[in-house]
C-alpha positions in Angstrom: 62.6 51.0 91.2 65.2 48.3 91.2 69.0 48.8 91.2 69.3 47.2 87.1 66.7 50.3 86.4 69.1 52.7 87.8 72.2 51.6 86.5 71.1 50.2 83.7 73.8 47.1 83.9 72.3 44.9 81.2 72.4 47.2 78.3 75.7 48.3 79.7 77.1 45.1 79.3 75.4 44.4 76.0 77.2 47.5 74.5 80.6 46.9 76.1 80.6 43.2 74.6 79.6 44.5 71.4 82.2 47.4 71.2 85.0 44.5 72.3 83.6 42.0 69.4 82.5 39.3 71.5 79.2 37.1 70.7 77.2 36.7 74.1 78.5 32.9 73.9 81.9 33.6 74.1 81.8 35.9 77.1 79.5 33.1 78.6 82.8 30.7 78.3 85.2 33.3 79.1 82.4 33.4 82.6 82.2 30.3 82.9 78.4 30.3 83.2 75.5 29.2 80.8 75.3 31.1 77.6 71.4 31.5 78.9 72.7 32.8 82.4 74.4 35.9 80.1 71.7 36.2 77.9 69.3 36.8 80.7 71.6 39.8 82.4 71.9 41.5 78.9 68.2 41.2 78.5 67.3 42.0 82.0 66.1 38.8 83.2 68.3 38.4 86.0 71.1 40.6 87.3 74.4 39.5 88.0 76.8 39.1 90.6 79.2 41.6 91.9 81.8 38.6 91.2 80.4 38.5 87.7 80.4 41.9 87.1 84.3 42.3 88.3 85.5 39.3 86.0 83.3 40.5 82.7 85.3 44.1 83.3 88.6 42.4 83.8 88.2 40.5 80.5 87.1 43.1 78.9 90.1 45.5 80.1 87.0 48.2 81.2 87.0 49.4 84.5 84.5 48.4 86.7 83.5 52.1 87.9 82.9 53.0 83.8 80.3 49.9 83.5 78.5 51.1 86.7 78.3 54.5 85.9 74.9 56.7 86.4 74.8 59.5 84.4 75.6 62.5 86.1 72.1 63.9 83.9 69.7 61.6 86.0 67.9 63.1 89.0 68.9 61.3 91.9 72.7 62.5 91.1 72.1 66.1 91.2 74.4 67.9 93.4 72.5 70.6 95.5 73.8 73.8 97.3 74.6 73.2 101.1 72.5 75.7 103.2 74.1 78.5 104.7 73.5 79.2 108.2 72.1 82.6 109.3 72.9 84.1 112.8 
């Protein structure tokens, strides 16, 4: 299981552009990579850069912790109960 599969960064962005009305194209330019460079993170071809991932969040005025986000729901996030030590 890859990291994408965990965090799920591609459809992430793809909402987060969508919800700030920007076409894949223009986030591209705002990026200043190839419009196919984007459209292969949003469709999972190819994961992008922590430097990437910073400047799409500070464009899109989202905080970079709310686009990385697992949900608290998936199994490798559950919190368990320490042990308690017996004498």
């Amino acid at each position: 299981m890859g990291v994408n599969e965990i965090i799920q960064i591609d459809s992430k962005m793809k909402v987060k552009r969508k919800e700030a009305g920007y076409t894949q194209k223009s986030v591209a330019e705002i990026l200043g990579i190839p419009y196919t460079t984007y459209s292969n993170y949003e469709n999972n071809n190819r994961e992008p850069t922590y430097q990437i991932v910073e400047r799409f969040c500070q464009e899109l005025k989202i905080g970079i912790n709310e686009l990385l986000s697992v949900p608290r729901t998936d199994h490798c996030c559950q919190l368990r109960r320490p042990r308690t030590l017996t004498s």
